[in-house]
C-alpha positions as CSV (number, residue, x, y, z in Angstrom):
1,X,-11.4,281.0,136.5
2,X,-8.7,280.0,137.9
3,X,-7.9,281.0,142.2
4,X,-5.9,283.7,142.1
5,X,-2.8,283.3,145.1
6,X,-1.5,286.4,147.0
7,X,1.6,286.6,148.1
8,X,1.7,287.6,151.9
9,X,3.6,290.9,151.5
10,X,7.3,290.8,153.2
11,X,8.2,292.6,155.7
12,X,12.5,293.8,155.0
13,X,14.4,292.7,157.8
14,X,15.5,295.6,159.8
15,X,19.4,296.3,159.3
16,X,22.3,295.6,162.2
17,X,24.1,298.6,162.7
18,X,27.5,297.1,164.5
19,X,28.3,297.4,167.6
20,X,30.7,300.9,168.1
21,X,34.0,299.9,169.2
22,X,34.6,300.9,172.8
23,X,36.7,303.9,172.7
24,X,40.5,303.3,173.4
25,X,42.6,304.1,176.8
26,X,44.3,306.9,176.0
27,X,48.0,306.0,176.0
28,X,49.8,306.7,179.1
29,X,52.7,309.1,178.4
30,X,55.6,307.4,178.5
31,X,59.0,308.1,181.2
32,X,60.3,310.3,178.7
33,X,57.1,312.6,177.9
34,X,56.4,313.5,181.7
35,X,60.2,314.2,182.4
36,X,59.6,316.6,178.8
37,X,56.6,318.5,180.1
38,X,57.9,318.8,183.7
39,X,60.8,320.6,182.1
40,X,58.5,322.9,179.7
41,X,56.6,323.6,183.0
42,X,59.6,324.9,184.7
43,X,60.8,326.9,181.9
44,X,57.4,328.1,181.5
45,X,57.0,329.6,185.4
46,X,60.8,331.1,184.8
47,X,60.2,335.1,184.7
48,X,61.7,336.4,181.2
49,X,63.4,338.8,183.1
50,X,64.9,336.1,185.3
51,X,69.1,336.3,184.8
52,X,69.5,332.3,184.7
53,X,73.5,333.4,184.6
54,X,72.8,334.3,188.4
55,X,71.6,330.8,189.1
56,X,74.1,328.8,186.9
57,X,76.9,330.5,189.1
58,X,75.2,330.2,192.2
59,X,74.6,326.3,191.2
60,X,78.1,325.9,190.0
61,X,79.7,327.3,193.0
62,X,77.3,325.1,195.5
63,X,78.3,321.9,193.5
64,X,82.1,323.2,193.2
65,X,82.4,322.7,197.4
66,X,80.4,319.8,197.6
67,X,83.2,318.1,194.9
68,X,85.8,319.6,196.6
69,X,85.0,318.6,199.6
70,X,84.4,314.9,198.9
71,X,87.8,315.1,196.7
72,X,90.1,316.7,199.3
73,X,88.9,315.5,202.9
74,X,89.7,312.2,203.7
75,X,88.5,310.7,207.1
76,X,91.0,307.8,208.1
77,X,90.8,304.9,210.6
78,X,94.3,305.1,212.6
79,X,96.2,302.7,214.3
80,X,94.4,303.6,217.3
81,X,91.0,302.8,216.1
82,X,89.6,306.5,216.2
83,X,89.3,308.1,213.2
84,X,91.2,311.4,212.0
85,X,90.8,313.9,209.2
86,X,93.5,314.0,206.7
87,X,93.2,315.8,202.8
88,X,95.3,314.2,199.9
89,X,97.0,317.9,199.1
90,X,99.3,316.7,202.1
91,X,100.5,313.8,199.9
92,X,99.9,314.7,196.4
93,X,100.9,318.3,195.8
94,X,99.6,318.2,191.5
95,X,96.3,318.1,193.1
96,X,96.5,321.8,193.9
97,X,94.9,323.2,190.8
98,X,91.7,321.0,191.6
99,X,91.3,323.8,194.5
100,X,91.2,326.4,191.6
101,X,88.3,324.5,190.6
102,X,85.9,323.4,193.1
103,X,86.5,326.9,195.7
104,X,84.2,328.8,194.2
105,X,83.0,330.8,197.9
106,X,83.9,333.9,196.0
107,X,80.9,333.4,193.9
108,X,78.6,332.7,196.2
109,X,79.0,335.7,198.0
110,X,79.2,338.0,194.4
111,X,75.7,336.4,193.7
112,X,74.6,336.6,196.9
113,X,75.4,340.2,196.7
114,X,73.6,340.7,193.6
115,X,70.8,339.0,194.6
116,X,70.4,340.6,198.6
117,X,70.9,344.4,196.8
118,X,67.8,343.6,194.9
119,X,66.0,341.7,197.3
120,X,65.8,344.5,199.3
121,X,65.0,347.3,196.7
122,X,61.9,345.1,195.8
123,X,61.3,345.3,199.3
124,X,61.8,349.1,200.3
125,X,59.6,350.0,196.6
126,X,56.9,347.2,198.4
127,X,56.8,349.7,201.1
128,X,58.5,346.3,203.7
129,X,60.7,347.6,206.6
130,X,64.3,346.3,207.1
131,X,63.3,344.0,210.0
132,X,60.6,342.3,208.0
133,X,63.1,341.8,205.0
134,X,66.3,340.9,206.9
135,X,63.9,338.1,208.7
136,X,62.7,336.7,205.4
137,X,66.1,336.7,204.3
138,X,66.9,334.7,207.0
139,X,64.8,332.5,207.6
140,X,66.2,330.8,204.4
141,X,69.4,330.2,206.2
142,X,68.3,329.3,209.6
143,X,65.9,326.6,209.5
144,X,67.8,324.1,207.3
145,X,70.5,324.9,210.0
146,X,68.8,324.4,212.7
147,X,67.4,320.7,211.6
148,X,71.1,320.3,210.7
149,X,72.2,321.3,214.5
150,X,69.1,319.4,215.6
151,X,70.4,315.8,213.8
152,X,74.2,316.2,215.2
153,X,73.1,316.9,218.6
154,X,71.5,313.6,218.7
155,X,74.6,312.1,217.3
156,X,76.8,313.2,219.6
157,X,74.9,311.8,222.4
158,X,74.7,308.8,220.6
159,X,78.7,309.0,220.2
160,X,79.0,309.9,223.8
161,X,76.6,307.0,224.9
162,X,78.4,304.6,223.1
163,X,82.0,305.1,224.1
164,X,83.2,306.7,220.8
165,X,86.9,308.0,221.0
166,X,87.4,312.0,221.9
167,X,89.5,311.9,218.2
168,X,86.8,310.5,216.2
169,X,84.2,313.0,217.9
170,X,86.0,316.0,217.4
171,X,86.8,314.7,213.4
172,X,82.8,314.1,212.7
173,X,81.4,317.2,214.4
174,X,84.4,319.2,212.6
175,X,83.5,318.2,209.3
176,X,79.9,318.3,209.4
177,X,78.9,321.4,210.9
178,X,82.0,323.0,208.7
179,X,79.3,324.6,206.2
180,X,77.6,326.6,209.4
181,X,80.5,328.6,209.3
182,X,79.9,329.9,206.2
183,X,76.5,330.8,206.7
184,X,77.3,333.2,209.7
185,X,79.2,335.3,208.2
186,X,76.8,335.9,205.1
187,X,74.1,336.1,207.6
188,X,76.1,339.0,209.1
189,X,77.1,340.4,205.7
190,X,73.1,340.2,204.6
191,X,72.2,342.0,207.5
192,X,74.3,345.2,205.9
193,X,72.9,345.1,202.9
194,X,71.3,348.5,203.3
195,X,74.9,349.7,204.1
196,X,76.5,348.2,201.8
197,X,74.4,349.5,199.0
198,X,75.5,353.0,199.6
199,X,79.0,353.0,198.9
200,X,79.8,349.2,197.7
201,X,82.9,350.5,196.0
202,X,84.6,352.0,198.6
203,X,83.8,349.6,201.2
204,X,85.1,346.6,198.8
205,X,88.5,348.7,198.6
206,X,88.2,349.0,202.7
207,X,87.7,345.6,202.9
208,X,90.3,344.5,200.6
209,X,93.3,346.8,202.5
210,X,91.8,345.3,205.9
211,X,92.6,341.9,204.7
212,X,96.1,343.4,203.9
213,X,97.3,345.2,206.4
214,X,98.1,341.8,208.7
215,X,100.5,340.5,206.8
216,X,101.7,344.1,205.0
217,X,102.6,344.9,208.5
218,X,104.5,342.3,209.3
219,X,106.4,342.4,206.5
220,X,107.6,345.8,206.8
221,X,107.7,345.7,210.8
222,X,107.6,342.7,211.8
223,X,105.4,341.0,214.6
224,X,103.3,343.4,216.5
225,X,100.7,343.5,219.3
226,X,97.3,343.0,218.1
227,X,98.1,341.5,214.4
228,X,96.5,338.4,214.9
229,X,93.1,339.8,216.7
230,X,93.5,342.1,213.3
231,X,93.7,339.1,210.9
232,X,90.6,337.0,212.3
233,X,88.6,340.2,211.1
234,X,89.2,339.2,207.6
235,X,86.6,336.4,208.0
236,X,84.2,339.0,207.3
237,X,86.2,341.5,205.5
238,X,87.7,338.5,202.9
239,X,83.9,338.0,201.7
240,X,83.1,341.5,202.0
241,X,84.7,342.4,199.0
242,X,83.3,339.9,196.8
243,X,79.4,340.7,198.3
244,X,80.0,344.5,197.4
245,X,81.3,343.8,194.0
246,X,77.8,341.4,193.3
247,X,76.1,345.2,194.7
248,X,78.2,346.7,192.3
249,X,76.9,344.2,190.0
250,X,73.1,345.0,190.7
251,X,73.0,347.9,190.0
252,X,74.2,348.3,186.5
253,X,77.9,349.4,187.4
254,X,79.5,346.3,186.2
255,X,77.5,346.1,182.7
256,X,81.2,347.0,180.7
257,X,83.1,344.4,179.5
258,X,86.1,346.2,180.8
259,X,85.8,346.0,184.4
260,X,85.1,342.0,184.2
261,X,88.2,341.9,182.4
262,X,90.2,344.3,184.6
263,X,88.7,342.1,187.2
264,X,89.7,338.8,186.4
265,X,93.6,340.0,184.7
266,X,94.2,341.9,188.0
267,X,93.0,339.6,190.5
268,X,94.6,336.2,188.5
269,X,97.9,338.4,188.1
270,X,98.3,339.5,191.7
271,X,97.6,335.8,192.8
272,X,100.3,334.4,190.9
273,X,102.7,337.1,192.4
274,X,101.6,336.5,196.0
275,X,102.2,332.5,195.3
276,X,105.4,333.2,193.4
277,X,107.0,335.6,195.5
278,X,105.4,336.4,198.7
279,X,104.8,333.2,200.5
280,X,101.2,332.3,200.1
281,X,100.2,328.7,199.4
282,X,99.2,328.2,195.7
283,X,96.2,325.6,197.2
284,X,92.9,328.1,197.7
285,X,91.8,325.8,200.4
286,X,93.3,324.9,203.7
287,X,95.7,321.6,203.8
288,X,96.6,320.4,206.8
289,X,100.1,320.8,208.3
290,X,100.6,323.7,206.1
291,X,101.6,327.1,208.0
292,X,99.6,329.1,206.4
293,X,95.7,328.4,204.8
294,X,94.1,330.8,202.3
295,X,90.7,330.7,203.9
296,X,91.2,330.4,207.3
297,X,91.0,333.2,207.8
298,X,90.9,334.6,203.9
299,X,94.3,336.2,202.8
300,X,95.0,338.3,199.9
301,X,95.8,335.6,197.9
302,X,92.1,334.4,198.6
303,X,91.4,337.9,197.8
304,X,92.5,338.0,194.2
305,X,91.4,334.5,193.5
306,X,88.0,335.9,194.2
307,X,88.7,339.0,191.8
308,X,89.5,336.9,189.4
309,X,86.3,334.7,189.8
310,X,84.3,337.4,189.7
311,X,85.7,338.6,186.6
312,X,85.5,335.5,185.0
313,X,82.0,334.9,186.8
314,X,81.0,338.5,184.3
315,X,82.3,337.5,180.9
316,X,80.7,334.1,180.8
317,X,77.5,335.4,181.5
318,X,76.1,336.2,178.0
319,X,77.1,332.3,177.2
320,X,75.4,330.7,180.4
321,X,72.3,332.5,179.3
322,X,72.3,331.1,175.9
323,X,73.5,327.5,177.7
324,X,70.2,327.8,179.6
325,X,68.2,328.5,177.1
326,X,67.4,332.1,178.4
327,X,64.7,334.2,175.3
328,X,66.1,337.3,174.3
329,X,62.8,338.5,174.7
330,X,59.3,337.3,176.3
331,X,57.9,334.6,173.7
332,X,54.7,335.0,172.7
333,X,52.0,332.6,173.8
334,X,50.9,330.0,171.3
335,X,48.0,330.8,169.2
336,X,45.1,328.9,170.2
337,X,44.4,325.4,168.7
338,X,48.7,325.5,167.9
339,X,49.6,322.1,169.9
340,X,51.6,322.5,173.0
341,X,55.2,321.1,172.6
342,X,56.0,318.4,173.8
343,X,60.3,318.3,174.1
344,X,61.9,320.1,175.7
345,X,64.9,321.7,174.1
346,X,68.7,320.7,175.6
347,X,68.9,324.4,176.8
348,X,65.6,324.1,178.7
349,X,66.8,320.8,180.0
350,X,70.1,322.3,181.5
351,X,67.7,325.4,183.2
352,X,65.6,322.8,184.4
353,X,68.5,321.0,186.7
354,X,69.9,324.5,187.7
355,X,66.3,325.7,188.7
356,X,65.8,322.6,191.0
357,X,69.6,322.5,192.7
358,X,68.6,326.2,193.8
359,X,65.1,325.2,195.1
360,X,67.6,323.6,197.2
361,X,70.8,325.0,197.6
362,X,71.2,325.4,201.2
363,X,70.0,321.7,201.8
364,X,72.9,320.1,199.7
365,X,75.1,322.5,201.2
366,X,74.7,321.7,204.5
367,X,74.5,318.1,204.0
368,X,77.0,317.0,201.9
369,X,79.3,316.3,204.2
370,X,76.9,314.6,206.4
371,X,76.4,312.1,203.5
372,X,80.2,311.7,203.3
373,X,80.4,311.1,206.9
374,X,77.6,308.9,207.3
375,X,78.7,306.8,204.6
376,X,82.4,306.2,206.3
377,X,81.3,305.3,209.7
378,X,78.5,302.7,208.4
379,X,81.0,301.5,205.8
380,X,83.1,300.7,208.9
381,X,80.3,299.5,211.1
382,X,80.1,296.9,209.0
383,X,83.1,295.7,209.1
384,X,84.9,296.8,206.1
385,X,88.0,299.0,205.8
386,X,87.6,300.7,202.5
387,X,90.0,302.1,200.0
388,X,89.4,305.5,199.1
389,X,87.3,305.7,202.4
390,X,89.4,304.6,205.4
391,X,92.4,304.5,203.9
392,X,95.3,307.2,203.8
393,X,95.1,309.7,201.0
394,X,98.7,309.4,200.3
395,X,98.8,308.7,196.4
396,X,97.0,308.7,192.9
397,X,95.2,305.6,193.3
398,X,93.3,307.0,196.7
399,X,91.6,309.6,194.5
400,X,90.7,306.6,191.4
401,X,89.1,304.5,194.6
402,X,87.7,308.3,196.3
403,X,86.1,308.7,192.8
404,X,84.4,305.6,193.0
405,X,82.6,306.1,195.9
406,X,81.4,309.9,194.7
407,X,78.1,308.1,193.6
408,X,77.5,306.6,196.6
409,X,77.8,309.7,198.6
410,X,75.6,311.5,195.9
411,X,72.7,308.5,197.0
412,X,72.8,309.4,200.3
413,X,72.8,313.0,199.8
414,X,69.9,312.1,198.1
415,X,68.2,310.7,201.2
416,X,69.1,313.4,203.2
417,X,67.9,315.9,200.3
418,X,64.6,314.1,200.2
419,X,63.7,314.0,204.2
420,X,65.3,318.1,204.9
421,X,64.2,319.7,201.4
422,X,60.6,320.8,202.7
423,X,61.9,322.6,205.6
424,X,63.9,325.1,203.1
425,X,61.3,325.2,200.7
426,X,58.5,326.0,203.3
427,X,61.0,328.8,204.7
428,X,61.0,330.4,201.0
429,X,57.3,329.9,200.5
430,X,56.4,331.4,203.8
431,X,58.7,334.3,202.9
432,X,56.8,334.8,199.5
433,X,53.4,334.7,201.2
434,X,54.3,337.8,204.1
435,X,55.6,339.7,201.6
436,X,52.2,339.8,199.3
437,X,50.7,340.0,203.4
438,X,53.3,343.1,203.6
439,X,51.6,344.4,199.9
């Protein structure tokens, strides 16, 4: 019989599973994407009952006297080494419609208007007294002006210290606390908010005839005692009228198409009759050597120009909104497991950039010409004399070389923007923390 062989059972080799590929990186989102989602968060925060018209015009007439005043005033090195202020509407008359452009005060104060009215109803319905309100308000105003004082008080020593020419003193202080002007007298016009709301309408016809009645009187009369004290009142009464009109505007008795049209027909029509045939300087901003300057203080031309602002300010509205990307009602939120988007739309790129000029409106105001300024006197320092920058504004090529430097003094805006912003923004945020204290 023959041996019988068993085969030693065999044991399967157990399987390899393969190694699991190590999950990726997730890809970082690129320049584009974050600038996208920054935008969507922006319009996302935005109210839906926000105006974004408001702040377009608000925007528009902060950038409009930053321009004009890097177009139109010219600091120039004289003979005498000390520099002296000087504006190319001395020498080139066809630039007088740019001032129709870039002085937009007038709409300032009719937003402002809008805006303080409001402001102040929210607070008397939140149960917050005048003197907690009228501090908030400002607040806003005073602390970017005070680092603002702060800065050119150091300058000034430094100036003094160094020997610098009584000219080029008095030019550089001139020019850069010029914006403070401004603020006092809204400051002072805020502070009668409550008084203005009761009767905006009449007290924008008062204020109008005050501004008149100067020059009316001299007209039919001629020069008497006291016209001149008169006349410096219109600092306040000029922008008067255009605050109570924004009053007028908050609440609801501006919402006809008529009265923005009456507005802006009326107050462009009487303009051109005051420049035609009364005298008045067709330039809306002051030029130097001229007898007579439309803001200094406000005349009735400056008057109507503001009318007509205003007007136009109203019928533009309805196509800002849309420009801004406004909803014509609250969107719903997306329903869940719909993805987020992730690109922003052109309008909600455009509300974006208004939104973040207004975070800081009163920083770029006040510095702008600071950055002007600062970029002269280093340009100079180092030993250059600059066209467009040192050089007299007496001709067309000054504003082709004046154009070129615009970026630079947007740069160093910039800087300044960057190291003042946080004092304004800490202003508004303390403001919006009292008042839910106030609540």
């Amino acid at each position: 019989m023959a041996d019988l062989q068993v085969r030693p059972a065999t044991v399967p080799a157990p399987r390899r599973t393969p190694p699991r590929p190590a999950p990726a990186e997730p890809a970082r989102p690129s320049v584009r994407d974050r600038l996208h989602r920054a935008v969507l968060r922006i319009d996302a925060a935005t109210p839906p009952s926000r105006d974004r018209a408001v702040d377009v015009l608000r925007a528009y007439s902060i950038l409009g006297v930053v321009l004009g005043h890097w177009l139109v005033s010219a600091v120039v090195l004289r003979a005498g080494g000390h520099l002296a202020g000087d504006s190319p509407l001395r020498h080139v008359p066809a630039l007088t419609p740019l001032t129709w452009v870039l002085q937009p005060l007038a709409l300032f104060f009719f937003v402002g208007g809008r805006v303080g009215s409001q402001s102040y109803a929210s607070a008397v319905a939140a149960g917050t007294g005048y003197r907690a309100w009228l501090a908030r308000r400002l607040r806003q105003l005073l602390r970017p002006a005070l680092a603002l004082l702060a800065v050119w008080t150091l300058v000034l020593i430094g100036l003094a210290t160094a020997g610098a020419a009584y000219e080029t003193v008095r030019t550089l202080v001139q020019l850069a606390l010029s914006p403070l002007w401004f603020l006092c007298v809204y400051a002072v016009i805020t502070a009668a908010t409550p008084l203005i709301r009761r009767c905006p309408g009449r007290l924008a016809l008062a204020a109008g005839a005050l501004v008149a009645a100067p020059d009316l009187t001299r007209a039919l009369v001629g020069d008497v005692a006291g016209l001149d004290t008169l006349r410096s009142l219109n600092v306040l009464a000029g922008w008067l009228v255009p605050y109570a009109l924004g009053t007028l505007w908050a609440a609801g008795r501006l919402a006809r198409r008529g009265y923005a049209v009456a507005l802006l027909i009326g107050g462009a029509s009487t303009l051109a009759a005051l420049v035609l045939w009364c005298g008045y300087p067709a330039s809306m901003v002051g030029v130097p050597g001229s007898a007579v300057s439309n803001l200094s203080p406000p005349t009735p031309a400056a008057v109507c120009f503001g009318l007509a602002q205003c007007g136009l300010g109203l019928l533009l509205c309805a196509a800002l909104r849309r420009l801004t990307g406004q909803p014509e009602r609250p969107t719903p939120p997306p329903a869940p497991g719909a993805g987020a988007p992730v690109r922003a739309t052109a309008g909600q790129l455009r509300w974006a950039a208004v939104a973040l000029l207004n975070l800081s409106a009163m920083t770029v105001f006040l510095w702008h010409q600071t950055s002007m300024l600062a970029t002269t006197v280093v340009a100079l320092g180092l030993g250059g004399y600059w066209p467009g920058l040192h050089t007299a504004p007496d001709g067309p090529l000054w504003v082709l070389f004046r154009l070129a430097w615009l970026p630079v003094f947007a740069g160093v805006l910039a800087l300044c923007w960057l190291s003042f912003r946080d004092l304004e923004r800490s202003a508004r945020r303390r403001s919006r923390e009292h008042a839910v204290h106030v609540r």
